[in-house]
N, C-alpha and C positions, 0 to 999 in steps of 0.2 A: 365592407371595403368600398373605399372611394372610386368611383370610373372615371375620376378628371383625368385627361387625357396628358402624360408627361412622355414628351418625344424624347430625351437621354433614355428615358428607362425602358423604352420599347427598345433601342438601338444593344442597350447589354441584353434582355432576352434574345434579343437573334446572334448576339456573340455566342449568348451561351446555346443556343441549338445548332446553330448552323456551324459547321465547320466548310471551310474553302478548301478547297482540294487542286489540284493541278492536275487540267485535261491528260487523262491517260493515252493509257493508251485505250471469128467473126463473121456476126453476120457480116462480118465486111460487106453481109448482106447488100450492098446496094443495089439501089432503083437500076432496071438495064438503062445502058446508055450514060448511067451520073460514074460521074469522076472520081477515083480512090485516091487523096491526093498522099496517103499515111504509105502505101507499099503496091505491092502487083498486084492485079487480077488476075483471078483464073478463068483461062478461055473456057466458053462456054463447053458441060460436058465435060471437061479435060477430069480424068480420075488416075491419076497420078499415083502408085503406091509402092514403094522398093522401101520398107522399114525393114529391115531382118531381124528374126530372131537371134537371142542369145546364142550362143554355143550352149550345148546342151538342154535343150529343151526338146521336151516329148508332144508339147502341144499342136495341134492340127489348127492355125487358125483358120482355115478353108470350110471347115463346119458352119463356121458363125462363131459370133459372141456370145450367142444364149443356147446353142447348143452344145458348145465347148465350157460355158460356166458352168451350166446344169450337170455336165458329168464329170467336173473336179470335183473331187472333196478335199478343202483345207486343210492343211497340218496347222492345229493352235502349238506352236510352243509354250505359249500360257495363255491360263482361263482367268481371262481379267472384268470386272463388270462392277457395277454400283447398286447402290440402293437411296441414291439421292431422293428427298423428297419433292414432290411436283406442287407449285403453287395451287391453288385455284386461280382459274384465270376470270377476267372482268365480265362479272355475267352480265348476259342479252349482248357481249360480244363476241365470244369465245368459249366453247364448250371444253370439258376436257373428256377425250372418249378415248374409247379400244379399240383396237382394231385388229382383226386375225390377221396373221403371220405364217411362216412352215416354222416356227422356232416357237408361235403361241402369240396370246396377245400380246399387243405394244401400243405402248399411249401417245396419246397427240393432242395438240388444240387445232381446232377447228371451228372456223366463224358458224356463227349460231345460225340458227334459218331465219330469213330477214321476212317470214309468215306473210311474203305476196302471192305468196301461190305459181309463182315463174321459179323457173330454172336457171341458173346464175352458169359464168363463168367462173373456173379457182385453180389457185394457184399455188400446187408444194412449192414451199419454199424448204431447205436445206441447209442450214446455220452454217458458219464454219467450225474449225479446231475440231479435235478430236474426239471432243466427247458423243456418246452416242444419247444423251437427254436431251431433256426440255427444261426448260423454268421460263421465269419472269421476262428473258431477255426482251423477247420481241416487245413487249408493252414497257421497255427503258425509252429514255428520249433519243430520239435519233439522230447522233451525230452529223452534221454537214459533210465531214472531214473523212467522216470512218462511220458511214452508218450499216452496220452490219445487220442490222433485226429485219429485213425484208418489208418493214411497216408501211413503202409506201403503195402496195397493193391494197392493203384493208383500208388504210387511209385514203385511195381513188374509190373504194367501194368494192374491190375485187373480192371475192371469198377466199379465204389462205387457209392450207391447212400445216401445222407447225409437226411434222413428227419426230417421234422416240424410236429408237434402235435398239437392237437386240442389247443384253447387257448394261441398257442404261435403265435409269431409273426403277429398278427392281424387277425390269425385262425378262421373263427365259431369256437362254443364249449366252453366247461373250461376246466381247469387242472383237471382230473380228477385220478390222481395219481395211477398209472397202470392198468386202466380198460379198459377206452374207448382208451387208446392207443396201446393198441392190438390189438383193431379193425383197430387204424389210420395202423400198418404194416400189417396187410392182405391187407391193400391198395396199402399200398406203392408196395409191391411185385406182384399184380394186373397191377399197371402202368409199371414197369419194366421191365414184361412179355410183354407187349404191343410193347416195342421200341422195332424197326424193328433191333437194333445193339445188342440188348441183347438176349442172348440163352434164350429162359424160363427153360428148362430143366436144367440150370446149375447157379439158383439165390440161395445165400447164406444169411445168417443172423449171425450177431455180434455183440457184444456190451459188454457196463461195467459196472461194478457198477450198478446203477438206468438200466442204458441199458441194463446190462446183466441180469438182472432179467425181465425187459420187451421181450427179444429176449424168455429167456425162455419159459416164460407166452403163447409167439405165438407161440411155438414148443409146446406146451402143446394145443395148439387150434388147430395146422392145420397142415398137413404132406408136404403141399405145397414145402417147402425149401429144398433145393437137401443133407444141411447141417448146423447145428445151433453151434455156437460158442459163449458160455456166459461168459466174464471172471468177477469174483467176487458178481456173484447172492449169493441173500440169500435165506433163506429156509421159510420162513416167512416175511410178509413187517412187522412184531411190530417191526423186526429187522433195520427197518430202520427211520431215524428221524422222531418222529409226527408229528413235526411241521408243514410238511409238507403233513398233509394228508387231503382231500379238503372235503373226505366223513363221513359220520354219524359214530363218533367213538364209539358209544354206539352200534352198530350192529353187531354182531360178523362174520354175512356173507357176512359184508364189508369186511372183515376181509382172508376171505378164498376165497372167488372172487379175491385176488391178493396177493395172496402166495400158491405158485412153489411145496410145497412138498406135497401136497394134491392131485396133479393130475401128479404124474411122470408119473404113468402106462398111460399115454395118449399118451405117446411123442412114433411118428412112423420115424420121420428122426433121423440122426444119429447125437448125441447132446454130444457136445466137454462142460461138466463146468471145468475149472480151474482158480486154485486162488493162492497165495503167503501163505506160512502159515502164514506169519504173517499179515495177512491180516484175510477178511471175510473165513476162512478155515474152522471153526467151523462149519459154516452154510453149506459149503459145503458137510463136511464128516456127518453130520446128515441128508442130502437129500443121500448122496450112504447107511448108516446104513440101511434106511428106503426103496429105492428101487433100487431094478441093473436090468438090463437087456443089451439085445446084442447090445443096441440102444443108453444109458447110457454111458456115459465115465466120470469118474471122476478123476481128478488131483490134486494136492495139493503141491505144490514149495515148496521144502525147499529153503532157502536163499535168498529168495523176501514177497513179500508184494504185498500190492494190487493194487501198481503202478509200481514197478519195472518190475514186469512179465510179464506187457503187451509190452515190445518193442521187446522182445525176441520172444514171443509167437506169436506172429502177424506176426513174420516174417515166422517162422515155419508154419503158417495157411497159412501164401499165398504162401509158396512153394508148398502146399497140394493141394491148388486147382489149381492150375495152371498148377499140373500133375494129376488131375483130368480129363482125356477127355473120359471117356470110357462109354455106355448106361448107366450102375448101376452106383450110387457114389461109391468111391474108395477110401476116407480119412481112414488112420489110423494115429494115434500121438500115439509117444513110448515116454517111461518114458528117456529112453536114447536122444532121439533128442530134448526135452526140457530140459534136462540138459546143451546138449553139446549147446542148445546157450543161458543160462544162463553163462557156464563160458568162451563160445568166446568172449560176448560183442558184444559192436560196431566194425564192421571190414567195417563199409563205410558211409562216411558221405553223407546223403540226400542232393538233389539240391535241394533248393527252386525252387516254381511256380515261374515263369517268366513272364511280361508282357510288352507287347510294350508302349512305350511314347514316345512323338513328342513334340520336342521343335521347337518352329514357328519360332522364332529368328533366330534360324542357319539353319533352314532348315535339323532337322537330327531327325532319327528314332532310338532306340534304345532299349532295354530289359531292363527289370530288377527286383526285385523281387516283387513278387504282395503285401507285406506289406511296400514298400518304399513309404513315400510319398516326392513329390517334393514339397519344403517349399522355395519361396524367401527369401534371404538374403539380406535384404537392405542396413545391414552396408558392406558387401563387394560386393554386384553389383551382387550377382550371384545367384545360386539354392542350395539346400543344400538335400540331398535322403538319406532320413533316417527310419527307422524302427516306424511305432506306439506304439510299442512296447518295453518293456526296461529287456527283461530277458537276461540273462546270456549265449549268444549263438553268433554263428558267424553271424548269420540274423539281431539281433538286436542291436548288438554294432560295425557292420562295418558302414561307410558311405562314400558315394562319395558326392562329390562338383562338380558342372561346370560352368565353368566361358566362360563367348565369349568376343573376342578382336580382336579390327578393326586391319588392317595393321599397320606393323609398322618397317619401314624400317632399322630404327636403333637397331631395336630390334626382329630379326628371329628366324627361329628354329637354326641354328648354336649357335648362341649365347646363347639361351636357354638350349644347351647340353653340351655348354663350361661352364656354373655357375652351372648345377646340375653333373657336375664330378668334379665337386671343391668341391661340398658340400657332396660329399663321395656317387653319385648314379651309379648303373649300367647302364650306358647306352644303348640304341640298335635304332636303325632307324629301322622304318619299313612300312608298308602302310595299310591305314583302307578307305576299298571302293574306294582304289583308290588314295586317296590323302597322302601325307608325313605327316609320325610322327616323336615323339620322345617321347618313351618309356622310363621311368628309374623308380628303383625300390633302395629301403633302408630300413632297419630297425635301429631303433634309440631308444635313449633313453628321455624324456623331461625331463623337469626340478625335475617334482615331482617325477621322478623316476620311470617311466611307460615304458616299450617296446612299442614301437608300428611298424606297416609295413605300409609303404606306395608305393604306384605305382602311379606314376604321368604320363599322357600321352595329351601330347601336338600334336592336329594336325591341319596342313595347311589348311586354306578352301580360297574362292573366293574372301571372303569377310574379311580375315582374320586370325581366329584359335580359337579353342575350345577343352578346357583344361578338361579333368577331372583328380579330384586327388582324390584318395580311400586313406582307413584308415582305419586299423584294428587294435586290441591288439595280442600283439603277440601269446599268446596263441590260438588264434582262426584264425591263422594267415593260417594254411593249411588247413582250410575249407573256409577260406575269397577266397584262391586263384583263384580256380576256376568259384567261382561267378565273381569274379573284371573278369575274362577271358572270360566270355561268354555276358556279358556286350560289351566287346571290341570288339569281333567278330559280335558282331549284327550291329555295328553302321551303317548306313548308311544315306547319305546325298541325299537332289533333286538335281535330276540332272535337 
């Protein structure tokens, strides 16, 4: 097979792998003394609480949260649960482990030991929706708009641990729709204190949506977390879909067992709720109406929603804890620095997780991102690494090709540099592990009127040469770059 380089014919293999998809889908905490320009403060002290019970209810909430949890027992009206399968997650980042439970073990990822012999900060994160698993999510690319995966904690260097809940992924238990999954995070944060790489004194808690009203829920049970971070709880679960409610709906202290505003006065760590106004705000600023204290933070975004606010706000929590090292916690979040990264935006695009793969044929090791899968190409002879995925991001609409080719005298790297500067590419020699390349790089246009970028890098081996050609749209083309470049630097061949 010839390796003359023909840009039309690169541009139809990426029609035909790639498909385009359409993007889918308070601490009011302020500094003392700084200005809440969003709503009221609460005087200092002031604990405020007249919520009432329903009519008919037997519950005592004067016990506490965790004493009046511990002696309900749920009525399941249905036993509902899965058996989804759990990825592996991207090793020497992410481990996947067990962890004891009162319902048995349940699985989670949990950042690996970063083997310095110090004690780390970490941080449950809590996904939303209602499923009680794990998969691949958190290691997907993380939306600006709507980034839900908690990524940018590991992405600062924080330790996160991802857990699974009773009845998910082939869990003991059912779905027991934020009850018994209170119990499963006093677990989880039990296991975390245990590893020898995690500080116990410095484990946090997070989460959204469904998450965020469970992280609550466990701030409402146990002072254990050095600091609780809920974005988009409600103040009541009627507030959230019935459909998915697994317990007896005719009980009303089904009802007040797992809804947040009934037990604020319980919460002893210092608990960050923020939400987008145009999101669940509603429910927010009727859990502050109802209770404030020095422990209580509540926030309310203008100009986001209940997805836009978490890429911003997540980055701001992990700068918090990250200069968090002192005996006391030491989080404050001002109404001023969730503004200012609401309107900085993105000022840096995420690496993807990275993973090694070995192709046996050439004898070569290389990286690359832990949702690429390597797909043979049987009409062209070769491998095709491409995204599981089809959103709207430089992760899943770049792809690389590699092809391997026996010697071919009549046909060298010279020759291969003298047809791709014909065909309008940069060239550059250079060496990967040792062995001669040829590098060249273009952007072009196909037929149908698409930009694209491509880097082709052709190099010398023993037995021949081994090509890979990357592919990106232009638009994603300065975030494709640096992936296609740490690709290139990992390669290495047996020696």
């Amino acid at each position: 097979m010839n390796r003359k380089v023909v840009k039309r014919m690169f541009a139809l293999i990426l029609a035909a792998i790639v498909t385009v998809s359409a993007a889918a889908c308070g601490s009011g905490g302020d500094a003392e003394g700084s200005e809440n320009p969003h709503g009221k403060e609460a005087e200092e002290g002031e604990t405020t609480f007249g919520v009432e019970l329903p009519k008919g209810s037997n519950i005592d909430v004067s016990v506490g949260f965790k004493e009046a949890h511990d002696a309900f027992a749920t009525t399941l009206a249905r036993e509902e649960n899965d058996d989804d399968p759990i990825p592996e997650p991207p090793e020497g980042v992410f481990d996947l482990v067990s962890y004891p439970s009162k319902v048995g073990d349940l699985a989670a990822y949990v950042s690996s030991d970063p083997g310095d012999g110090e004690k780390h900060p970490l941080i449950i994160w809590v996904v939303g929706g209602w499923g009680n698993g794990i998969d691949d999510f958190p290691f997907t690319y993380p939306e600006w708009e709507n980034d839900q995966t908690g990524s940018a904690f590991w992405q600062n260097g924080i330790l996160t641990m991802y857990p699974s809940f009773r009845g998910g992924n082939g869990n003991p238990g059912y779905y027991e729709a934020l009850f018994g999954e209170v119990d499963d995070i006093v677990s989880a944060y039990e296991y975390a204190a245990s590893l020898p790489y995690v500080d116990p004194e410095r484990i946090y808690l997070g989460g959204h949506s469904t998450g965020g009203t469970r992280a609550l829920l466990a701030s409402e049970y146990t002072d254990k977390f050095r600091a609780v971070f809920c974005f988009g709880a409600v103040d009541e679960i009627k507030s959230h879909n019935n459909s998915q409610f697994t317990f007896d709906r005719g009980n009303v202290d089904e009802y007040i067992m797992r809804s947040p505003i009934y037990w604020l006065d319980n919460i002893e760590s210092p608990t960050f709720l923020i939400e987008g106004r145009d999101g669940n705000s509603e429910n927010l600023e009727k859990m502050e109406q109802a209770y404030q204290s020095d422990k209580l933070h509540y926030f309310v975004v203008e100009g986001a929603d209940h997805f836009s606010v978490l890429a911003p706000a997540t980055e701001v929590v992990a700068e918090k804890i990250l200069a968090d090292t002192g005996e006391e916690v030491n989080i404050d979040i001002t109404w001023g620095e969730l503004d200012e990264a609401m309107d900085r935006g993105r000022t840096k695009f995420p690496a993807p997780v990275m993973t090694k793969r070995y192709i046996e044929e050439a004898g070569m090791t290389f990286s690359c991102p832990y949702l690429w899968e390597i797909i043979e190409n049987t009409e062209r002879d070769g491998l095709d690494l491409i995204s599981r995925y089809e959103e709207e991001n430089a992760w899943d609409l770049s792809v690389a090709m590699i092809d391997i080719y026996a010697a071919n005298e009549e046909y060298g790297l010279q020759e291969l540099a003298e047809d791709m500067e014909a065909e309008g590419y940069s060239i550059e020699k250079i060496l990967i592990d040792g062995h001669e390349a040829v590098d060249g790089v273009v952007v072009f246009e196909s037929d149908d009127g698409v930009t694209l970028y491509q880097r082709y890098l052709s190099i010398e081996t023993d037995f021949g040469s081994v090509d890979f050609d990357f592919i990106a749209y232009e638009e994603f083309m300065e975030e494709a770059k640096p992936v296609f470049q740490d690709i290139v630097d990992s390669i290495t061949f047996d020696e």
